[in-house]
VOFIKE-427568 format. One record per residue (C-alpha): z, y, x; residue number from 1. Coordinates in steps of 0.02 Angstrom, whole numbers, plus 32768, in hexadecimal, padded with zeros to 4 digits. Each point is the difference from the previous one (the first is absolute). Layout:
<kolmars>
kolmar pz: Z py: Y px: X i: NUM
...
</kolmars>
This chain:
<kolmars>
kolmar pz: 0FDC py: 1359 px: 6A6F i: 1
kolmar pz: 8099 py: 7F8D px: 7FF4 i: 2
kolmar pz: 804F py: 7FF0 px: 7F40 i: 3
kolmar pz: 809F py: 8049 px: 8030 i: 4
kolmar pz: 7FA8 py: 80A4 px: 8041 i: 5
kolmar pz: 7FD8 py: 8025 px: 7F5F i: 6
kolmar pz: 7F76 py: 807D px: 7FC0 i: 7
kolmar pz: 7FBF py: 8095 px: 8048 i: 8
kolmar pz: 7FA4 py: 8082 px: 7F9F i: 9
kolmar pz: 7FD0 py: 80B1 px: 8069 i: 10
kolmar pz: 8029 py: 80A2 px: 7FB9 i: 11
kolmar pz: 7F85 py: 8085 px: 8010 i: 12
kolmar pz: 804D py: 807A px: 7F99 i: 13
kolmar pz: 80AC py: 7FEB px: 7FD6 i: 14
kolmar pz: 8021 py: 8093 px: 7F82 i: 15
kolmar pz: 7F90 py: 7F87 px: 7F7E i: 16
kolmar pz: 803E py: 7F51 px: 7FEE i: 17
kolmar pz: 7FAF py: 7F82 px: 7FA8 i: 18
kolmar pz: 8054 py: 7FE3 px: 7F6F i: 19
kolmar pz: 7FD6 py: 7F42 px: 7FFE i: 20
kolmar pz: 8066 py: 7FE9 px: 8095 i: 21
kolmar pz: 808D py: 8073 px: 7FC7 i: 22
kolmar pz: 8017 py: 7F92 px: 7F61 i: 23
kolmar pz: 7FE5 py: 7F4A px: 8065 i: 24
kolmar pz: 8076 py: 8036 px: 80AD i: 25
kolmar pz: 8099 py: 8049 px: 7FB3 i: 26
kolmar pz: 8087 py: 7F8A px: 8067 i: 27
kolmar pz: 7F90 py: 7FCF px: 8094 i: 28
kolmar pz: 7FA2 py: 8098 px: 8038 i: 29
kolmar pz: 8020 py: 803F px: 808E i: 30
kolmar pz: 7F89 py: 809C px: 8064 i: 31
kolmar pz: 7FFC py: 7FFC px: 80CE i: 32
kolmar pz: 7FEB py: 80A8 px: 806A i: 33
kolmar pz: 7FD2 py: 7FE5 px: 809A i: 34
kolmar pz: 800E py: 8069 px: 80A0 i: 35
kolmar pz: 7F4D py: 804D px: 7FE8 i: 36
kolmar pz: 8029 py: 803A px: 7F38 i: 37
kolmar pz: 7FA5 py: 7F87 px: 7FC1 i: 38
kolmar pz: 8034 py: 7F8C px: 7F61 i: 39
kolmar pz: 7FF3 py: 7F53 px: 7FB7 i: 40
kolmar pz: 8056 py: 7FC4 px: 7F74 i: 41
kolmar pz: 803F py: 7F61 px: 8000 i: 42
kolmar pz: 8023 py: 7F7A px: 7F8E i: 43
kolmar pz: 8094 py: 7F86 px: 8054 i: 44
kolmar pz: 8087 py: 7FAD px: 7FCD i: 45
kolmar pz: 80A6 py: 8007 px: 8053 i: 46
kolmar pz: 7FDA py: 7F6E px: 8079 i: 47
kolmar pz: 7F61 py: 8062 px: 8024 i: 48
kolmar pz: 8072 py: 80AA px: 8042 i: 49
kolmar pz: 807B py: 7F9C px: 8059 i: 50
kolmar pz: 7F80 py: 7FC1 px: 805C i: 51
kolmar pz: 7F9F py: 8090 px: 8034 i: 52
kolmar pz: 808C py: 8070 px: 801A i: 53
kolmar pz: 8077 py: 7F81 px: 8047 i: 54
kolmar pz: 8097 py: 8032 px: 7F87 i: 55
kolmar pz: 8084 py: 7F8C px: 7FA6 i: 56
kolmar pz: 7FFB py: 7FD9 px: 7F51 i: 57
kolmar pz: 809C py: 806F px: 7FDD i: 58
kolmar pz: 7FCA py: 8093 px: 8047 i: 59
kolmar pz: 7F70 py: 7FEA px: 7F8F i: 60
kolmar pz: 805E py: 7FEA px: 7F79 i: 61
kolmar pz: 8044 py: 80A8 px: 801B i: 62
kolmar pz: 7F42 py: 804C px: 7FB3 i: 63
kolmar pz: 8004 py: 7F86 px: 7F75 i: 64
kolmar pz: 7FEA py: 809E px: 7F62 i: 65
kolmar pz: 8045 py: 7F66 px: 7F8B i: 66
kolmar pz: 809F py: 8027 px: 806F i: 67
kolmar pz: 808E py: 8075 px: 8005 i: 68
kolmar pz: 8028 py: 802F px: 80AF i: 69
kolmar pz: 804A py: 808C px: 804D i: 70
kolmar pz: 7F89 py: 8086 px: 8083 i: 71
kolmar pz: 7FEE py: 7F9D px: 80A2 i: 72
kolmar pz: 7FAA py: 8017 px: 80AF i: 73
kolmar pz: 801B py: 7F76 px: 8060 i: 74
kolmar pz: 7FB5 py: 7FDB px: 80A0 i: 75
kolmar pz: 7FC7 py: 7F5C px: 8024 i: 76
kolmar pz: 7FB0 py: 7FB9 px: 80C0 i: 77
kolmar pz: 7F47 py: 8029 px: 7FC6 i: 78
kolmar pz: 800C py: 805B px: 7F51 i: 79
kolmar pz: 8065 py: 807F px: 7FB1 i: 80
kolmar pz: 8034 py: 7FDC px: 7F56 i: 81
kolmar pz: 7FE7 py: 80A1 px: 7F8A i: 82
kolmar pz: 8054 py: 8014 px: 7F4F i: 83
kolmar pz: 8005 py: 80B5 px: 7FB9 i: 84
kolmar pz: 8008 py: 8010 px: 7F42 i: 85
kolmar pz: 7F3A py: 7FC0 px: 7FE4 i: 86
kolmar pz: 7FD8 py: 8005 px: 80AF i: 87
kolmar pz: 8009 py: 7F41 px: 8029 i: 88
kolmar pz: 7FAB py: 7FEA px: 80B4 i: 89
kolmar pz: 7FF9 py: 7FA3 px: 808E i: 90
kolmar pz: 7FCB py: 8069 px: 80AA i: 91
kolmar pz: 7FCE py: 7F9B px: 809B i: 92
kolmar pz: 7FC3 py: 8055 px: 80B1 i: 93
kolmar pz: 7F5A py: 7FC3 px: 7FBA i: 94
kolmar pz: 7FD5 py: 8038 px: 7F3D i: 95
kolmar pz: 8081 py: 8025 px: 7F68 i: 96
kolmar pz: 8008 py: 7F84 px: 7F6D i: 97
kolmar pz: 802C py: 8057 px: 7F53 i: 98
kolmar pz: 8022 py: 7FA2 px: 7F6A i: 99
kolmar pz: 7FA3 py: 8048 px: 7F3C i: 100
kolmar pz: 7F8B py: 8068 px: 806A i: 101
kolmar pz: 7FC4 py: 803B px: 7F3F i: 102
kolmar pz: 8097 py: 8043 px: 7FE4 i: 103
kolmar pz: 7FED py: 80AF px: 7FC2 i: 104
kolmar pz: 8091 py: 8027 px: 8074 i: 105
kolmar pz: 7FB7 py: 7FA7 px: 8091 i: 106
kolmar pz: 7F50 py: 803A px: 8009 i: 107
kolmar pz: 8048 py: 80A7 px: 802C i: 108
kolmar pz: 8042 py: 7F9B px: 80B3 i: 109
kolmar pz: 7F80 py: 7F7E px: 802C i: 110
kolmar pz: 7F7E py: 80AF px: 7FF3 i: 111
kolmar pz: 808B py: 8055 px: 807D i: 112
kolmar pz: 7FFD py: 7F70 px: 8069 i: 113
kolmar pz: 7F51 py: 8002 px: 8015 i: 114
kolmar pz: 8007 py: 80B3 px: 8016 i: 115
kolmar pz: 8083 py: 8007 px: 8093 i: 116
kolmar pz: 7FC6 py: 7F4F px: 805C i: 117
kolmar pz: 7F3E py: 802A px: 8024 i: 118
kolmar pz: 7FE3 py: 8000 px: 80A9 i: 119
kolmar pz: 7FD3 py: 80BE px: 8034 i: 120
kolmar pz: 7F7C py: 8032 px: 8095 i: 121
kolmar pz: 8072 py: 806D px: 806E i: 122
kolmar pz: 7F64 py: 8031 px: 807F i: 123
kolmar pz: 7FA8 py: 8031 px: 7F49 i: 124
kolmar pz: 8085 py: 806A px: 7FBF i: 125
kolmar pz: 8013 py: 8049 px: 80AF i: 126
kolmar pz: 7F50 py: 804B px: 8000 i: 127
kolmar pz: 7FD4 py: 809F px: 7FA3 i: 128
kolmar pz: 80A9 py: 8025 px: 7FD4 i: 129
kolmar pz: 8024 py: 8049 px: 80C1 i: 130
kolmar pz: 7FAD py: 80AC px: 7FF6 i: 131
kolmar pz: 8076 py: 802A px: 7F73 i: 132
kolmar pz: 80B2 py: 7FB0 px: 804A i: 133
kolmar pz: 7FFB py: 7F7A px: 7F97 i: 134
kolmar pz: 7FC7 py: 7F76 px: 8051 i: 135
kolmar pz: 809C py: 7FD1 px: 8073 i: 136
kolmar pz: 8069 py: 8022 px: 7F68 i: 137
kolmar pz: 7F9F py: 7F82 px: 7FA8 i: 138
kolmar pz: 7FEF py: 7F84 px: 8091 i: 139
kolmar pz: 80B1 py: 8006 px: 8022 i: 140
kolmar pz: 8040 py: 7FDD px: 7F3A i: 141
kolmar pz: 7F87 py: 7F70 px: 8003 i: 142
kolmar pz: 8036 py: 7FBC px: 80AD i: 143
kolmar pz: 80AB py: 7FF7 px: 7FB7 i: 144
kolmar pz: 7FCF py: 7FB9 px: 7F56 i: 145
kolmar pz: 7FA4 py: 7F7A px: 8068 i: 146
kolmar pz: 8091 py: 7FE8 px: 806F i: 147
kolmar pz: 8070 py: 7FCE px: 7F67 i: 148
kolmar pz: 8007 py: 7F47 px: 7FDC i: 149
kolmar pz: 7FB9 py: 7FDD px: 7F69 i: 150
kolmar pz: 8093 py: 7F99 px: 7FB2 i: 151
kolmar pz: 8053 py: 80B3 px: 8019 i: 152
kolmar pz: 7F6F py: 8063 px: 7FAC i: 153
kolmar pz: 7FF5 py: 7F75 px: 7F67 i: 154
kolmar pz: 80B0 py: 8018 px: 7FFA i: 155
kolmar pz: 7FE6 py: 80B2 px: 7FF7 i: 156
kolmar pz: 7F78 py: 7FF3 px: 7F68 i: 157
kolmar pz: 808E py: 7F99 px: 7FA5 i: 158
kolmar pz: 8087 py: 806F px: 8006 i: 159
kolmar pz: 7FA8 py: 809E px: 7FF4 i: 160
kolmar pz: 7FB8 py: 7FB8 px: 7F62 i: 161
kolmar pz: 809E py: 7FBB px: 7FB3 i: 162
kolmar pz: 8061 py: 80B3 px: 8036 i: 163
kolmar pz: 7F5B py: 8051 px: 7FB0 i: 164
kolmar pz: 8001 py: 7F8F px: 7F64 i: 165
kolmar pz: 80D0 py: 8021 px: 7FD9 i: 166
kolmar pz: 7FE0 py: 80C5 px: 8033 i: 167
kolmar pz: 7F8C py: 8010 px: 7F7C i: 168
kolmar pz: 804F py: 7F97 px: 7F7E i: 169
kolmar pz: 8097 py: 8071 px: 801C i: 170
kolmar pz: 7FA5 py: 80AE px: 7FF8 i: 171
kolmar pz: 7FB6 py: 7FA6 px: 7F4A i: 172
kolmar pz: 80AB py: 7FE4 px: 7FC3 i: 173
kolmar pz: 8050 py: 809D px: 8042 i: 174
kolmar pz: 7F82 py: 8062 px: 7F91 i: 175
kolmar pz: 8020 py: 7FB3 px: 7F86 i: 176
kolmar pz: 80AB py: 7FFF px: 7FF2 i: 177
kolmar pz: 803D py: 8096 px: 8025 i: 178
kolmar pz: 7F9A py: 805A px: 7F65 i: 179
kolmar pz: 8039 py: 7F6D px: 7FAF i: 180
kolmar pz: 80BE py: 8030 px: 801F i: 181
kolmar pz: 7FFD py: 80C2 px: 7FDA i: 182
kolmar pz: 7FBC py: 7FD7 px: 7F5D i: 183
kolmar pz: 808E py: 7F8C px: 7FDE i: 184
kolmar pz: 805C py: 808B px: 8046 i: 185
kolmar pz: 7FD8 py: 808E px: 7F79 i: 186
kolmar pz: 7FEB py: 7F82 px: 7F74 i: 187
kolmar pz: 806A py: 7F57 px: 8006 i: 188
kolmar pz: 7F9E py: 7F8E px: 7F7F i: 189
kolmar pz: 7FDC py: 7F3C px: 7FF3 i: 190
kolmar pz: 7F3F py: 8017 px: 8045 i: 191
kolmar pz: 8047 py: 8067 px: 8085 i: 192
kolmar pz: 80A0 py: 7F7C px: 8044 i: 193
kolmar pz: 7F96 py: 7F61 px: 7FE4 i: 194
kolmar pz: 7F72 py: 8040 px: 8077 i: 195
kolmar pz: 8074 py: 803D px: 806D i: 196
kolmar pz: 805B py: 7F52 px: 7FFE i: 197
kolmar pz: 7F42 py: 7FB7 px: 8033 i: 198
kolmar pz: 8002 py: 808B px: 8084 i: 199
kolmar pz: 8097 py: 7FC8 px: 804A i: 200
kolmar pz: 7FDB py: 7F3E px: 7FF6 i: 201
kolmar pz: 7F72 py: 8033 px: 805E i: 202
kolmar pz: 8052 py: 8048 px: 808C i: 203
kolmar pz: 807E py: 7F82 px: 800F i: 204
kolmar pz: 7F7C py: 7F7C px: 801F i: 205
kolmar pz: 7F9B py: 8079 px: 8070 i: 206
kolmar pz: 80A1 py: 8015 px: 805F i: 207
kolmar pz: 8015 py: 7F52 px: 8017 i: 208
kolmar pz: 7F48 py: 7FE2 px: 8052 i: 209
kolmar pz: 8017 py: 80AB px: 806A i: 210
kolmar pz: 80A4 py: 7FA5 px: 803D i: 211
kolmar pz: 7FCB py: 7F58 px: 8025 i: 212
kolmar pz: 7F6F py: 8050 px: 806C i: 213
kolmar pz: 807F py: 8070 px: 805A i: 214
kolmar pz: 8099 py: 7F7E px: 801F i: 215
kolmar pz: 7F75 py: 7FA1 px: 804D i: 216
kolmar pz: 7FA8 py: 8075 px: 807A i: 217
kolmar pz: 80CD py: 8029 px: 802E i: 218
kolmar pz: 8027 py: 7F49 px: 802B i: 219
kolmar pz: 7F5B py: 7FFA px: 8067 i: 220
kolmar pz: 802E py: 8095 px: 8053 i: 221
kolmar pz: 80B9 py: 7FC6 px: 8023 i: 222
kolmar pz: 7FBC py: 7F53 px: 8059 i: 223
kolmar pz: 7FA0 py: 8023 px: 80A3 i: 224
kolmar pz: 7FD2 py: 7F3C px: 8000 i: 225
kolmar pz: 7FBB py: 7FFB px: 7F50 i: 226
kolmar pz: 7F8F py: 80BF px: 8034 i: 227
kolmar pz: 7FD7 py: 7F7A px: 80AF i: 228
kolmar pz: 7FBA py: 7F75 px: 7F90 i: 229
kolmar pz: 7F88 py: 806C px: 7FAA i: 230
kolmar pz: 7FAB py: 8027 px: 80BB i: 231
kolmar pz: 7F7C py: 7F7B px: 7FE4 i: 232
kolmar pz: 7F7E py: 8055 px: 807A i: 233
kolmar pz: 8090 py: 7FF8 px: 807F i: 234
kolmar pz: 8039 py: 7F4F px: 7FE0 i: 235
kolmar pz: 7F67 py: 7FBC px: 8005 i: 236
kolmar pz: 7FD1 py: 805A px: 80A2 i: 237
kolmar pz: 80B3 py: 7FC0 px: 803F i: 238
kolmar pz: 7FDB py: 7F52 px: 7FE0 i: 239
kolmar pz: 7F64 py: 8004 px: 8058 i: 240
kolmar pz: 802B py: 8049 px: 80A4 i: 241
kolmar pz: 7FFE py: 7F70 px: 8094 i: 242
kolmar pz: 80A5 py: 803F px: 8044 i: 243
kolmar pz: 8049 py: 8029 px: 7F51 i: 244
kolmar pz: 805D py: 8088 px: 8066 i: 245
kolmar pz: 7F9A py: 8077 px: 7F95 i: 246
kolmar pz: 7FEC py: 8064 px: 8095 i: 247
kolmar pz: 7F4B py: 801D px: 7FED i: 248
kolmar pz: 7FF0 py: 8006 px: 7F40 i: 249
kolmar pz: 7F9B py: 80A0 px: 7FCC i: 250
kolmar pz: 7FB6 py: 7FCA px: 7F55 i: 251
kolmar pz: 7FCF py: 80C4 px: 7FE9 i: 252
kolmar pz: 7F66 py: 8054 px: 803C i: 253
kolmar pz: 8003 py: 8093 px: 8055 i: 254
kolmar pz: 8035 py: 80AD px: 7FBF i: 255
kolmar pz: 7FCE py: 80AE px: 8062 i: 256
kolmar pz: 8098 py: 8048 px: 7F87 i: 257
kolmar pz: 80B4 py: 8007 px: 8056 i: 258
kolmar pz: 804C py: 7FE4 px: 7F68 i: 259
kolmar pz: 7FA2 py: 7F3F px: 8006 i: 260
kolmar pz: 801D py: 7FDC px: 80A4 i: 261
kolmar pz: 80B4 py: 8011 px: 7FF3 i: 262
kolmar pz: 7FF5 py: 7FA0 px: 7F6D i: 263
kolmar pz: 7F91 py: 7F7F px: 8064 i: 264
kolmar pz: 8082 py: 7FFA px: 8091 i: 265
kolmar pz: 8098 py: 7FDD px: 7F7D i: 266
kolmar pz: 7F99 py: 7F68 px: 7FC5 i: 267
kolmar pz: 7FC1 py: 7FAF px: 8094 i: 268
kolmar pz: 808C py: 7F85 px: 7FFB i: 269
kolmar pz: 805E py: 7FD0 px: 7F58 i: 270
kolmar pz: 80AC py: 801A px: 8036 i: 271
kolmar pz: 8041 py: 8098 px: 8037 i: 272
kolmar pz: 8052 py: 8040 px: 80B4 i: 273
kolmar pz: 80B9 py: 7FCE px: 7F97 i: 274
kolmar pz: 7FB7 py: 7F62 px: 7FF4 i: 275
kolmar pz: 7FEB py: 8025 px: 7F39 i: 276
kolmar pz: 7F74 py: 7FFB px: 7F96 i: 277
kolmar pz: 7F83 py: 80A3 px: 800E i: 278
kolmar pz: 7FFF py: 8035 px: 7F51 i: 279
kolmar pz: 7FF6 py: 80B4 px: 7FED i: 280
kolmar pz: 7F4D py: 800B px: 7FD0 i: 281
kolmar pz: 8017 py: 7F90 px: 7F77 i: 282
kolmar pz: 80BA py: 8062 px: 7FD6 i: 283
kolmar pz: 7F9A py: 809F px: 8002 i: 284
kolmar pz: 7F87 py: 7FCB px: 7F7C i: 285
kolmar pz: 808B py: 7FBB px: 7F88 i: 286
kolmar pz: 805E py: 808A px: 801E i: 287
kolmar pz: 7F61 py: 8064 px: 7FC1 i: 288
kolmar pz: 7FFA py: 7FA2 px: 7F54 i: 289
kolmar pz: 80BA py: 7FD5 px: 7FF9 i: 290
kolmar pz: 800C py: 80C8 px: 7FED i: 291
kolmar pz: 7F78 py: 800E px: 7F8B i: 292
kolmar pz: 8039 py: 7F76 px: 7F85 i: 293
kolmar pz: 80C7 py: 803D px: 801A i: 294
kolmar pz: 7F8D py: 80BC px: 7FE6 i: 295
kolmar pz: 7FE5 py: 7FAC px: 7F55 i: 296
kolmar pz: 809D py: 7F94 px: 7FDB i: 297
kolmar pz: 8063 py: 80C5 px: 8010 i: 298
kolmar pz: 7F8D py: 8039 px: 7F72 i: 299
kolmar pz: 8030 py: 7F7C px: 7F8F i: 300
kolmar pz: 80A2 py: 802A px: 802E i: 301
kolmar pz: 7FFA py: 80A9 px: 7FC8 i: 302
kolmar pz: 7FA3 py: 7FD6 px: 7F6E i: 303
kolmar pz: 808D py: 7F88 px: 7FD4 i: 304
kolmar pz: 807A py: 8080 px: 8005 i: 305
kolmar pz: 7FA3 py: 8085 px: 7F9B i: 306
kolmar pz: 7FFD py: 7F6D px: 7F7C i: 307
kolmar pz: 80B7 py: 7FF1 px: 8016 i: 308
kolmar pz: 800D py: 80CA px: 8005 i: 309
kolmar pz: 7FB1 py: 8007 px: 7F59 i: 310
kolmar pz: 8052 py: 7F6E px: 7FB8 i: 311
kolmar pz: 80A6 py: 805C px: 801B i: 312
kolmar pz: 7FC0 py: 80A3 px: 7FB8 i: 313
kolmar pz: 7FDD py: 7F84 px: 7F68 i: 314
kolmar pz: 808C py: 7FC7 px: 7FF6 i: 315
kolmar pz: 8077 py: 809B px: 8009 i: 316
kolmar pz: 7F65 py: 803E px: 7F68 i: 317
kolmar pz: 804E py: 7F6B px: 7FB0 i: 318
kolmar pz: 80A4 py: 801A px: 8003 i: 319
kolmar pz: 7FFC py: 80AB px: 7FDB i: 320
kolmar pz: 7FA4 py: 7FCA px: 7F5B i: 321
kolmar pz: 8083 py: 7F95 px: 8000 i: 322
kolmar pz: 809F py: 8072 px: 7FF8 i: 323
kolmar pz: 7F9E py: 8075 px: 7F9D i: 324
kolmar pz: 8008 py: 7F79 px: 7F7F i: 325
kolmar pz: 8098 py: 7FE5 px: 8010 i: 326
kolmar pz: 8039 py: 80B3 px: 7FEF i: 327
kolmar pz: 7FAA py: 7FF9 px: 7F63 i: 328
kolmar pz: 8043 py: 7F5E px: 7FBD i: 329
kolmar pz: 80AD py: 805E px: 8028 i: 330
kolmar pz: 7FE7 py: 808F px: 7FA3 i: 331
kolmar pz: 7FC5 py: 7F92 px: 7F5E i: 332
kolmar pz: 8087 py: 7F91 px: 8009 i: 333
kolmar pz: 8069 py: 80AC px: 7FF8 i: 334
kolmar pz: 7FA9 py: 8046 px: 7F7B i: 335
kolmar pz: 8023 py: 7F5B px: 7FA6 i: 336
kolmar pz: 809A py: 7FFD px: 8007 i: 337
kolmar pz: 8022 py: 80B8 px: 7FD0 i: 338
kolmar pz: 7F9C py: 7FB8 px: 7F73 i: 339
kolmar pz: 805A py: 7F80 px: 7FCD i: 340
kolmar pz: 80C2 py: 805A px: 8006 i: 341
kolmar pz: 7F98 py: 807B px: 7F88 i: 342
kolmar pz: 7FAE py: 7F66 px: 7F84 i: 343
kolmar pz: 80B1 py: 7FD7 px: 800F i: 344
kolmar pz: 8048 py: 8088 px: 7F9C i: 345
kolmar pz: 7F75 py: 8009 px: 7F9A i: 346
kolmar pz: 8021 py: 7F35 px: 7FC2 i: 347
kolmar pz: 80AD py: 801E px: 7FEA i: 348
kolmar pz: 7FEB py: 8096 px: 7F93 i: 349
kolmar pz: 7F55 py: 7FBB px: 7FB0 i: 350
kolmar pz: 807D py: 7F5D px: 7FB6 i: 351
kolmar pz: 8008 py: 7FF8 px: 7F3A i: 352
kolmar pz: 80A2 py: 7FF9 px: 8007 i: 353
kolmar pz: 8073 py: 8081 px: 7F90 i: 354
kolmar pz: 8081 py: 8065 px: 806D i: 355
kolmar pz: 8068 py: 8089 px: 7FAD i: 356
kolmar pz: 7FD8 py: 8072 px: 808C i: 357
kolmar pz: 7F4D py: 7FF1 px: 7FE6 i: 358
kolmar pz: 800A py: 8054 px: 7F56 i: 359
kolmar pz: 7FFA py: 80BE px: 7FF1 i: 360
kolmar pz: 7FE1 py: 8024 px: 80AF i: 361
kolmar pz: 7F52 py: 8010 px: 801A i: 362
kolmar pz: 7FF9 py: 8083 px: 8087 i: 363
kolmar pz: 804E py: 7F86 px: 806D i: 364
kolmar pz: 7F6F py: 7FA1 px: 8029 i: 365
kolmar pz: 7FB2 py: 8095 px: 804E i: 366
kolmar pz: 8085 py: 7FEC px: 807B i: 367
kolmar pz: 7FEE py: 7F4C px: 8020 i: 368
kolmar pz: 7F51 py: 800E px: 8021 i: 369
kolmar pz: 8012 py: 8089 px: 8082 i: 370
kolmar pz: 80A5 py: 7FB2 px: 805E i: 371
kolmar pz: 7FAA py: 7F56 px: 8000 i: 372
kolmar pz: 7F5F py: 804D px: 8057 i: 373
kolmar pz: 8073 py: 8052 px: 8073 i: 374
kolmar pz: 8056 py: 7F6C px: 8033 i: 375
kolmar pz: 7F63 py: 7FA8 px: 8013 i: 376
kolmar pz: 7FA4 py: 8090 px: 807E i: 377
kolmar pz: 80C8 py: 800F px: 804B i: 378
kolmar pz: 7FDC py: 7F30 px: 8025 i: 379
kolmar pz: 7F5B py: 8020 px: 8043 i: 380
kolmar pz: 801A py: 808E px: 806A i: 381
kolmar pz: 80A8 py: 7FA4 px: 8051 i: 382
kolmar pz: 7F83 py: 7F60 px: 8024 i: 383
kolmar pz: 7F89 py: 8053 px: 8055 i: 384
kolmar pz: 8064 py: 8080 px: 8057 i: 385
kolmar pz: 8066 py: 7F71 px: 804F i: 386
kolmar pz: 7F59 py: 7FA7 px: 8025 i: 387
kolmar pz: 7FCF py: 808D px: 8070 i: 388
kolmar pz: 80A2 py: 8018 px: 8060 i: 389
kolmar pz: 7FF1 py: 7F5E px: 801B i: 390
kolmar pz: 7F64 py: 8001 px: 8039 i: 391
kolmar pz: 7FAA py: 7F82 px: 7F96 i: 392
kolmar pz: 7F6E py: 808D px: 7FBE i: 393
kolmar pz: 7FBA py: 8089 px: 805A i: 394
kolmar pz: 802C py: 80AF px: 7FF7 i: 395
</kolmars>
């Protein structure tokens, strides 16, 4: 084995890693799937990838984790380049390369992948099954699995895992949230708004993945030359026809289903009777998981606006705690100043100060007691009469 290959260790069972090599591979472990399920993790370098995969060292840079880039498929002459969220992959017509196959997000794919891409016995599952009506139901979903390339049916793995993986993380923050949000609702406290405020922080960077995933399978879907460059199967089958006319390309096996014939006859030559690529199977299975993750983008959505909902029924709470206290501050600013027109007369009338109509006229100050608290209520009343014609306090 050449240097540059790198080292090859075989996995028997993949749902138990070996710690050792989790802890000693972090940046250069990669795990290969080939057509028959089986897997092989690999220890290689970048110059070791580009060489067996036959990709540039910027599209590889694209899978770098130490990296920020965006969600990409890109189609390249002999791979396609795969970068979902934590799904970092390069698919070939030959085997799948994953990168941090011990990823506890990863394991759950490579364990698809070996699920979907073992070869099946169709004359086995074809026998026994035909005394109950089975058995051409059977034969004729596995005719059609076979039939798919397998760039398409990695491809599928991939996006049905990052669709998966975003579903569920959005069901997990959906029930949590909305209990979270009717409690704020019937009691507004700190504990309440700050994890609500995580909530929300949440979902605004769960939002953000869910997008980049979806404005990517959109642009795919809007280029018919970039959904041509992922046919690998096709190309490669293209390139080595004699006449290149692709005239007698038929890469597929044959299907006893109508369905996959047609199928078969719309890919027996890569470009279409308009003289346009022949996409649609390809469109069709985008379409499925451009739906699904758009499926999930819309409950986001309306979890968003339930957040905003309740953040406006807090706030009109707020401000009507907030004109109640003012209402209040109105009416003891009134009060106060009844009170002080009635301290008023009592400091005049409580000065040391000899008058000559002071003397011999006690009952007098009966009176000025009584008109001076009648003035003051006279004040009050006028203040907040006024304040309710003029609508400042409530009825």
């Amino acid at each position: 084995m050449a240097a540059g290959d790198g080292l090859i260790v075989p996995v028997d069972s993949f749902s138990q890693p070996t710690l050792l090599i989790k802890k000693t591979a972090v940046s250069r472990s990669w795990v290969s799937v080939d057509c028959s399920g089986n897997s092989t993790v690999l220890d290689l370098d970048k110059y070791g990838i580009m060489k067996r995969v036959s990709i540039h060292a910027r599209d590889l840079r694209i899978l770098d984790p130490l990296l920020s880039y965006p969600s990409a498929i890109l189609g390249r002459e002999k791979a396609i380049v795969l970068n979902l969220e934590h799904i970092k992959a390069i698919i070939t017509t030959e085997e799948v390369l994953l990168r941090d196959p011990f990823d506890d997000n990863v394991i759950p794919i490579v364990e698809e992948l070996q699920r979907r891409l073992q070869p099946v016995d169709v004359d086995f599952l074809g026998q026994g099954d035909d005394e109950d009506g089975t058995g051409g139901q059977t034969e004729a979903q596995t005719s059609e699995s076979v039939e798919f390339p397998f760039e398409f049916r990695a491809l599928e793995v991939a996006l049905e895992g990052i669709c998966s993986f975003l579903d569920a993380r959005t069901r997990d923050l959906e029930t949590a949230a909305y209990p979270a949000l009717d409690e704020l609702t019937s009691k507004i406290s700190s504990r309440n708004l700050d994890r609500v405020r995580k909530l929300k922080s949440s979902m605004t960077r769960l939002t953000n993945r869910v997008l980049k995933v979806r404005d990517e399978l959109e642009q795919l879907l809007d280029d018919d030359d970039d959904m041509a460059d992922l046919y690998l199967s096709r190309k490669l089958s293209f390139a080595s026809s004699p006449s290149n006319d692709g005239a007698d390309i038929n890469w597929s096996p044959a299907s006893p289903t109508i369905e996959s014939k047609i199928s078969r006859a719309s890919r027996t030559t890569p470009f279409s009777t308009h003289g346009e690529y022949d996409v649609e199977e390809l469109e069709m299975l985008l379409e499925a998981y451009f739906m699904q993750i758009e499926a999930t983008s819309n409950k986001l959505t309306t979890l968003r606006e339930y957040i905003d909902d309740t953040e406006d029924y807090i706030n009109i709470q707020l401000d009507n705690h907030r004109n109640q206290l003012i209402q209040l501050e109105l009416f003891l600013l009134s009060g106060t100043v009844s009170l002080s027109v009635y301290s008023l007369v009592a400091a005049i009338f409580g000065m040391n100060i000899p008058y000559p109509w002071n003397k011999n006229h006690g009952y007098v100050f009966k009176w000025v007691v009584i008109l001076a608290a009648i003035v003051s209520a006279s004040i009050f009343m006028s203040i907040t009469t006024y304040s309710r014609h003029k609508g400042l306090v409530g009825s």
